[in-house]
RODOMAR-504095 format. One line per field, with one value per residue: residue number from 1; residue in one letter; x, y, z of N, C-alpha, C in turn. Coordinates in steps of 0.02 Angstrom, whole numbers, always signed. Example, Ala and Ser with C-alpha at 12.3 -4.5 7.8 and 13.67 -1.06 7.14 Angstrom:
BEGIN
num	c(1,2)
residuo	c(A,S)
nu	c(+660,+642)
nv	c(-284,-112)
nw	c(+390,+354)
cau	c(+615,+684)
cav	c(-225,-53)
caw	c(+390,+357)
cu	c(+660,+645)
cv	c(-165,+2)
cw	c(+390,+394)
# end
This chain:
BEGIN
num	c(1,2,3,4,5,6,7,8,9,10,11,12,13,14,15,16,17,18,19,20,21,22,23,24,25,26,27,28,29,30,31,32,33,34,35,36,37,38,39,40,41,42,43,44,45,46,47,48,49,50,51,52,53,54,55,56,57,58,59,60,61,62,63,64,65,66,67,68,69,70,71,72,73,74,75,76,77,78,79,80,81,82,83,84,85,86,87,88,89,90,91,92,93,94,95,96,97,98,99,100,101,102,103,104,105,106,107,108,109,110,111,112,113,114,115,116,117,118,119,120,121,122,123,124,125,126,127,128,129,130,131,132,133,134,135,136,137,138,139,140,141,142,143,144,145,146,147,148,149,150,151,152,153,154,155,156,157,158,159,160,161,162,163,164,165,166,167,168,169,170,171,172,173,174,175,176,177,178,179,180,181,182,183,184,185,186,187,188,189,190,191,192,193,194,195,196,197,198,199,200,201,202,203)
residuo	c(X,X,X,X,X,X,X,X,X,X,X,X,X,X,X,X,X,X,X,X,X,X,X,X,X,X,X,X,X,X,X,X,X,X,X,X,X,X,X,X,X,X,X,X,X,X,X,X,X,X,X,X,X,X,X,X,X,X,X,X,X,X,X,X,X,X,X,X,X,X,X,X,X,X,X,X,X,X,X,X,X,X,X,X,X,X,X,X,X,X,X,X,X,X,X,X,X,X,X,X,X,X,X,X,X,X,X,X,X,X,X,X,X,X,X,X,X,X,X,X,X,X,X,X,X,X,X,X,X,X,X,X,X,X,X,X,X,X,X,X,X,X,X,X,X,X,X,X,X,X,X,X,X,X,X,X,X,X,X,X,X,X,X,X,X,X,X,X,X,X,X,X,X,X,X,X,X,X,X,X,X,X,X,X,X,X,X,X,X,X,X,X,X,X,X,X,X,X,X,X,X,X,X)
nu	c(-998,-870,-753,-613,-565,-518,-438,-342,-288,-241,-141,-61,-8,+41,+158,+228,+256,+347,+449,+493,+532,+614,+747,+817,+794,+870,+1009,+1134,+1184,+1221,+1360,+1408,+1379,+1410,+1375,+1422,+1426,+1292,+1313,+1257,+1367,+1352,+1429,+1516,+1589,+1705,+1845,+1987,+2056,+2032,+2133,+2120,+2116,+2038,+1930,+1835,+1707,+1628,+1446,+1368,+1356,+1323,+1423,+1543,+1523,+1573,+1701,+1843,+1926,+2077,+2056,+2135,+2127,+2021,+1986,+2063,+1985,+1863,+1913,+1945,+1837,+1769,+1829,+1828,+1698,+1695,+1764,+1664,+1560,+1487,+1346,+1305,+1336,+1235,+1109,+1115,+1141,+1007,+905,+929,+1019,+1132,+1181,+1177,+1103,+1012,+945,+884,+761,+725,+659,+562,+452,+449,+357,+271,+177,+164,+73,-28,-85,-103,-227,-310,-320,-392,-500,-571,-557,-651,-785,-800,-840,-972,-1031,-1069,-1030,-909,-819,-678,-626,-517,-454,-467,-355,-257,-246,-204,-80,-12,-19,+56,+186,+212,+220,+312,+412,+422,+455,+562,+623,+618,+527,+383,+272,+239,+193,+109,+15,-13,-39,-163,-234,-185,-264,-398,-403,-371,-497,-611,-559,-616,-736,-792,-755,-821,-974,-956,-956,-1085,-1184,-1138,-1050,-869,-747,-690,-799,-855,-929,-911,-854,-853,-847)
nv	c(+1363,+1454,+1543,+1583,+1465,+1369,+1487,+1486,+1372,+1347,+1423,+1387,+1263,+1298,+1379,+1271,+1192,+1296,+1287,+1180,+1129,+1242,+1242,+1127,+1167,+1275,+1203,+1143,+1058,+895,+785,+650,+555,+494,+373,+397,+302,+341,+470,+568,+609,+728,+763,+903,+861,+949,+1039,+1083,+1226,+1249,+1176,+1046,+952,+843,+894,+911,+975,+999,+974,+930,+858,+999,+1044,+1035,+1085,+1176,+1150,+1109,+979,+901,+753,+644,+655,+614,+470,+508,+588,+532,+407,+449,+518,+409,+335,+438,+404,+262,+301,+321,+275,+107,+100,+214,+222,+129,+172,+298,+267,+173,+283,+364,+478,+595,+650,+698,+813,+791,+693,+739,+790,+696,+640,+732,+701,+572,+603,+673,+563,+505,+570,+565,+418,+422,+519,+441,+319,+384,+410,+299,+233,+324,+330,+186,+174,+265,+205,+249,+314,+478,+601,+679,+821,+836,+741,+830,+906,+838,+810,+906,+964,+861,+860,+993,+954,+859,+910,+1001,+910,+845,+938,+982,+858,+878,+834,+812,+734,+699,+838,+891,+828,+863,+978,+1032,+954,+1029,+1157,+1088,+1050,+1149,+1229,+1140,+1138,+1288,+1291,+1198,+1269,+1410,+1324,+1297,+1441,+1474,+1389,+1420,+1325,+1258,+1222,+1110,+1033,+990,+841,+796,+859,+922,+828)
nw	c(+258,+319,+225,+317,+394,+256,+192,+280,+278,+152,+158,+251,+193,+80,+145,+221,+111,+31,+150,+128,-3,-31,+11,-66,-190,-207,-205,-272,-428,-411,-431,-376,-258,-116,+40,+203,+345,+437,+367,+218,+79,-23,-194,-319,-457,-554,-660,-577,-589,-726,-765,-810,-733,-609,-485,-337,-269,-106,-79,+5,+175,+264,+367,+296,+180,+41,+32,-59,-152,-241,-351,-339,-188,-133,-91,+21,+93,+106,+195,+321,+356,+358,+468,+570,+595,+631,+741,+829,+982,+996,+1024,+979,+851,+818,+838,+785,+644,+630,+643,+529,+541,+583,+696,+878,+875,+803,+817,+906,+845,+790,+912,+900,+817,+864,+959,+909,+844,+950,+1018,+940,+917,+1062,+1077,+973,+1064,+1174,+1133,+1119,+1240,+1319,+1230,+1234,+1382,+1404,+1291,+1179,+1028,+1052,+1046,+1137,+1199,+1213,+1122,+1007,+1072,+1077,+941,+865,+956,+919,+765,+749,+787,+709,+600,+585,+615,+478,+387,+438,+389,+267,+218,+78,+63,+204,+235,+151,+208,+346,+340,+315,+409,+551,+530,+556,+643,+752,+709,+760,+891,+912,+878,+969,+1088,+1084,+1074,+1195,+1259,+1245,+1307,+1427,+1493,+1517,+1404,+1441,+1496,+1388,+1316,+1183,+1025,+896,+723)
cau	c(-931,-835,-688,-549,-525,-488,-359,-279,-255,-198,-86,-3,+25,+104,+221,+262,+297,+391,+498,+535,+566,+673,+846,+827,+784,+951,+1038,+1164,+1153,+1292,+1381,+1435,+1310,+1427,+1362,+1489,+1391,+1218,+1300,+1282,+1421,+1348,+1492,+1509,+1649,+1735,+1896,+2040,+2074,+2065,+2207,+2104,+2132,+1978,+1937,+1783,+1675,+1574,+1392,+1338,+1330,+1323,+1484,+1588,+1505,+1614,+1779,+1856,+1992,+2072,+2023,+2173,+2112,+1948,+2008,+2093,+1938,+1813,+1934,+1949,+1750,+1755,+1880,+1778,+1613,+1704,+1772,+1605,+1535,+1439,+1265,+1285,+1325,+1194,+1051,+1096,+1105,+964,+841,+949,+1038,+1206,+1222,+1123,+1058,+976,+926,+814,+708,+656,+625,+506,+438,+404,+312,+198,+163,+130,+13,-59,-112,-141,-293,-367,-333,-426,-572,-596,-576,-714,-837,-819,-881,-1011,-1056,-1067,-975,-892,-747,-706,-615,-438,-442,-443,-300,-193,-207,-170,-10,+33,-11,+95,+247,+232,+235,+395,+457,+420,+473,+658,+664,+595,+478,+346,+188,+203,+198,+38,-28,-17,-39,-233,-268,-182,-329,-446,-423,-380,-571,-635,-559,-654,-796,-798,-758,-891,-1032,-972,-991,-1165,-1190,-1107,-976,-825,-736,-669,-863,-903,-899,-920,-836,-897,-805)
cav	c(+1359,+1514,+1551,+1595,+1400,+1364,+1514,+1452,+1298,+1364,+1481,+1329,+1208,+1340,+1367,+1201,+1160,+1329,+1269,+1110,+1138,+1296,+1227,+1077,+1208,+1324,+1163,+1123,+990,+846,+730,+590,+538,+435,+369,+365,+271,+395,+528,+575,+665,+762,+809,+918,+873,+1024,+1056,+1121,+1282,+1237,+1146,+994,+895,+837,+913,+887,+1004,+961,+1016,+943,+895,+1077,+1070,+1013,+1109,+1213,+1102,+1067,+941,+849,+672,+608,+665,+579,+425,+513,+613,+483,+371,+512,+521,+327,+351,+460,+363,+203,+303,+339,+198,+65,+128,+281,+216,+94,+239,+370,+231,+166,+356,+401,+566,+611,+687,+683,+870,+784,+641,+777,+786,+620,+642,+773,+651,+506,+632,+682,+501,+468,+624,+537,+358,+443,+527,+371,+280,+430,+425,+229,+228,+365,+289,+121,+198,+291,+156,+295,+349,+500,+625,+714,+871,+820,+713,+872,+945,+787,+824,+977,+936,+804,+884,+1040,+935,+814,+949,+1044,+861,+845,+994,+973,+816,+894,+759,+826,+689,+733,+916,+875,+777,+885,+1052,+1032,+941,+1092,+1188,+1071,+1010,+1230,+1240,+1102,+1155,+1346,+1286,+1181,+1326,+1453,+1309,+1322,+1490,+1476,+1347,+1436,+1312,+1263,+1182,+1049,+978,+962,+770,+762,+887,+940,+799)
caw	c(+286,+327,+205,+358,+383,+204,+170,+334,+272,+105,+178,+302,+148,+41,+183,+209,+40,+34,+191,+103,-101,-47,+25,-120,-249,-191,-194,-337,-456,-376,-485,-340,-189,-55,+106,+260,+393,+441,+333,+145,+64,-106,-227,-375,-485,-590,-667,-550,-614,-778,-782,-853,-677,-601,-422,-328,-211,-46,-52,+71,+238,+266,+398,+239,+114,+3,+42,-117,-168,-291,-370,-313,-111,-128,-70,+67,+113,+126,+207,+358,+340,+400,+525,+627,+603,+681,+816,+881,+1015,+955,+1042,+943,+770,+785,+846,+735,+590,+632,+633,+488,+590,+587,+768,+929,+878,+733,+869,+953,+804,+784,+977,+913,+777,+913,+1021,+882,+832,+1018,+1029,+871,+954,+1118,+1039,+986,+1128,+1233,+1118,+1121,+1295,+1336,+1170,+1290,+1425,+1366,+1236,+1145,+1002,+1068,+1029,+1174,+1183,+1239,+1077,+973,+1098,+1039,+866,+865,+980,+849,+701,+740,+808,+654,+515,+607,+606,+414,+356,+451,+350,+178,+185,+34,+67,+273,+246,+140,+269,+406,+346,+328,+477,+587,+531,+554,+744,+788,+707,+804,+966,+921,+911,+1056,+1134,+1054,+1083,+1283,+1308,+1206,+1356,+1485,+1523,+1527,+1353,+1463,+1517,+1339,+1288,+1112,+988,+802,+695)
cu	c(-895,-758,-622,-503,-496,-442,-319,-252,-215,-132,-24,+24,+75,+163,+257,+282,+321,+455,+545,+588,+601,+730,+842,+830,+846,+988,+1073,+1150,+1213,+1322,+1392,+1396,+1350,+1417,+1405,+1431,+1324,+1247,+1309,+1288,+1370,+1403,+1497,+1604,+1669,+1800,+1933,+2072,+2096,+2106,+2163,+2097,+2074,+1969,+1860,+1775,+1617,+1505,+1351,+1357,+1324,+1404,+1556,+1587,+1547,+1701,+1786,+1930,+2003,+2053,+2079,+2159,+2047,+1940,+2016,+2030,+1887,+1857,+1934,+1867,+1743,+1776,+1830,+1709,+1636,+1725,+1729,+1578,+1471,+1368,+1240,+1288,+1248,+1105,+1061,+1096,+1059,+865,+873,+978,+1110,+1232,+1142,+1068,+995,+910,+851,+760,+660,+621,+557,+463,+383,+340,+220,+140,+137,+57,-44,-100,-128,-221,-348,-377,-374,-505,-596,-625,-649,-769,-861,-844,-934,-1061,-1099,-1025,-929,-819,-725,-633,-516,-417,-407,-355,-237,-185,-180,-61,+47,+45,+36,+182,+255,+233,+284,+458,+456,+455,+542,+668,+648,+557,+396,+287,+188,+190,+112,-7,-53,-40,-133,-262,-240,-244,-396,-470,-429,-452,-606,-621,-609,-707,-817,-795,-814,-956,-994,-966,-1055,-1194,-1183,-1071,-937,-811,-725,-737,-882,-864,-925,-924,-877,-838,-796)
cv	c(+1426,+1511,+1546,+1515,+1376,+1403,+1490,+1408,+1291,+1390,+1419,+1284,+1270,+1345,+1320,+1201,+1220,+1309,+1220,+1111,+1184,+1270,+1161,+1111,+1243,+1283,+1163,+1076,+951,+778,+652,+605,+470,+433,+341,+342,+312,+460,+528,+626,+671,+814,+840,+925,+917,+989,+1097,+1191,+1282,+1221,+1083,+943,+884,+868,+903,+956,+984,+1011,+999,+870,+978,+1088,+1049,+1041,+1177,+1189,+1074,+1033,+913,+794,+648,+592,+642,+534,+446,+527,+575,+432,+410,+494,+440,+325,+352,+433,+293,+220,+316,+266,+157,+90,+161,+271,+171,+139,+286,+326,+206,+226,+382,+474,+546,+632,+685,+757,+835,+743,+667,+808,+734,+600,+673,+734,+594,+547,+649,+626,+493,+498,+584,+469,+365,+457,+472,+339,+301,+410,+350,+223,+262,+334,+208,+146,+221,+252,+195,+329,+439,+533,+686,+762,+871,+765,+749,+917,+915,+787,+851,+978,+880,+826,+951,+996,+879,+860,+995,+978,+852,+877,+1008,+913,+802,+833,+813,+812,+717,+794,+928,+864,+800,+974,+1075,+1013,+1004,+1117,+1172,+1048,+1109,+1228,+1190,+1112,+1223,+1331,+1226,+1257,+1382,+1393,+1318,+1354,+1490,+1455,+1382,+1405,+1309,+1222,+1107,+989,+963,+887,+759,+830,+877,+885,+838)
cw	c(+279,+279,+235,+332,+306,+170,+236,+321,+214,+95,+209,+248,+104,+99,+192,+161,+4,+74,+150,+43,-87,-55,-37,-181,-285,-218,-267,-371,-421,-446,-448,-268,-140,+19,+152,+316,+385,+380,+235,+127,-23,-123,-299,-395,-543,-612,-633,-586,-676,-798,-802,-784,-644,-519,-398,-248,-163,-65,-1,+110,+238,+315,+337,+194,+106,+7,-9,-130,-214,-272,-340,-220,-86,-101,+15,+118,+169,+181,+282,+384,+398,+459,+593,+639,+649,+733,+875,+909,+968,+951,+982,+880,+757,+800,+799,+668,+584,+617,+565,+492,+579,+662,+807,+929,+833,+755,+886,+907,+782,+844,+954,+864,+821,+940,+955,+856,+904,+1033,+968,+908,+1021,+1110,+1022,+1018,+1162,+1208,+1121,+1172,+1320,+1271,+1198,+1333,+1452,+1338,+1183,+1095,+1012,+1061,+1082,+1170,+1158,+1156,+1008,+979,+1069,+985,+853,+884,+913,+783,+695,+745,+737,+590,+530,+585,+507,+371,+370,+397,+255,+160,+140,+61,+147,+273,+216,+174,+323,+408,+341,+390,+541,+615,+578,+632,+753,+784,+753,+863,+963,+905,+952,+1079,+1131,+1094,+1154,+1294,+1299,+1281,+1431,+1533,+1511,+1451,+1366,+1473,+1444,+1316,+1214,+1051,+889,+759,+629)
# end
């Protein structure tokens, strides 16, 4: 086995699980964790300028973060926080509570999520179908193309949602379909055709 593929794959998980553990790492410690509909507020409570009075800072959402107030405005805050979550239509509270998103930008990530999941059961579907046909067990090229597709679009999706175990998951297989499409491709020039005529890839 050629070394390349195994620092590639070393190289892609360290990144990943660079992407991920950074912004959590940066992150402060929080003293108070409240959820307004899809969103959760992390707060670090302090002393008001040393005056002994209790005050509290946003860390996150990120469009909130560094907004600090007193204990007495906490109430007010969150209460505000609700406000605007019920003034949004029903559709929308019950879709973005439902994916766990805060906003329809957030939306278009779990779009990218579905797609790699779809690319994911496409693949097997392709290879069933052609292995019926055949009556042949069979992996044919376009199977590899869908991993690939999936496995890149599901470890972008992972890694937006600091998910740890998918970043694991996905950062080896990358490798492992790219190598499997190159050599498909290597054995058809060997051949002298095309990648597309070959029906049955290196598992």
């Amino acid at each position: 086995m050629k070394p390349e593929p195994v620092i590639a794959m070393l190289l892609l998980l360290m990144l990943g699980m660079w992407l991920v553990l950074q912004p959590t790492l940066k992150r402060s410690a929080y003293d108070l964790d409240v959820r307004v509909g899809s969103t959760e507020f992390l707060l670090d409570r302090h002393d008001d300028d040393g005056s002994g009075l209790t005050a509290y800072t946003v860390i996150s959402p990120p469009w909130f973060a560094g907004t600090e107030f007193a204990s007495s405005e906490l109430d007010r805050f969150l209460e505000a926080r609700i406000d605007e979550w019920r003034a949004r239509p029903a559709l929308a509270r019950l879709l973005l509570g439902f994916f766990n998103v805060t906003s329809w930008a957030q939306f278009g990530w779990v779009a990218v999520g579905l797609f790699g999941q779809a690319a994911f059961f496409g693949r097997m579907l392709i290879q069933w179908v052609v292995s019926e046909r055949s009556r042949v067990s069979t992996v044919p090229p376009l199977f590899w193309w869908l991993s690939l597709a999936g496995g890149v679009t599901l470890f972008a999706y992972f890694v937006w949602r600091k998910d740890v175990v998918g970043v694991l998951g996905q950062s080896t297989g990358i490798v492992i379909y790219a190598r499997n499409l190159r050599l498909i491709r290597k054995q058809s020039a060997r051949a002298g055709g095309t990648p597309g005529g070959i029906k049955e890839g290196m598992a």
